[in-house]
N, C-alpha and C positions, 0 to 999 in steps of 0.2 A: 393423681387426683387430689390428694392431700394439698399438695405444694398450690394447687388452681385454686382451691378453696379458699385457703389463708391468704394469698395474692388477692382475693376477689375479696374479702375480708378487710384486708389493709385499704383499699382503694375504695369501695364503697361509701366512706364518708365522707371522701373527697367529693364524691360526686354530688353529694348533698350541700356541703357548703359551696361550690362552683353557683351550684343553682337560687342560692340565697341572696345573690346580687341584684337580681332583680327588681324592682317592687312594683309590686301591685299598685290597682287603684284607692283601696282601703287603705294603705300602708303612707299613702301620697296626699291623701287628706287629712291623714292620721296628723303629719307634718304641718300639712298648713295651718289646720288648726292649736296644734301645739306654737307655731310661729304666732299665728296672731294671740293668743296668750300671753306669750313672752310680750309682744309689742305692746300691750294695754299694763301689764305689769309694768314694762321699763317706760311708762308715760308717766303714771303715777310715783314711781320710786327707782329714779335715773339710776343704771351701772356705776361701779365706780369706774378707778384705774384698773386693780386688779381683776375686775369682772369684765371688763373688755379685754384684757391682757388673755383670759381662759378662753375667753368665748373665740378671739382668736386663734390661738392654737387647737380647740376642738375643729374650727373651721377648716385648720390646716390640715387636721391630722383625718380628715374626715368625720371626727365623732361618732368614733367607733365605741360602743358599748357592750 
């Protein structure tokens, strides 16, 4: 009974982060709006090199935080 416990212990947060892939619709507007932000900032005060250099690899990397 011991041994089920701790097994069901280790795994259980697994299952939380599995479920975290998702998003919502809060979460998807959350984005848009943070994107048009970005877009009215880099009108006003163009990326460099190095700031499109990042933003690409965040792209790539998925921009995981």
């Amino acid at each position: 009974m011991r041994k089920l416990l701790i097994a069901a212990m280790a795994v259980a947060p697994l299952l939380f982060v599995a479920a975290c892939d998702d998003k919502g619709p809060a979460e998807k507007t959350g984005e848009k709006i943070d994107n048009a932000a970005q877009s009215v900032k880099d009108a006003i005060d163009p990326p460099g090199p190095a700031e499109k250099a990042g933003r690409a690899v965040d792209d790539t990397l998925g921009d995981k935080k």
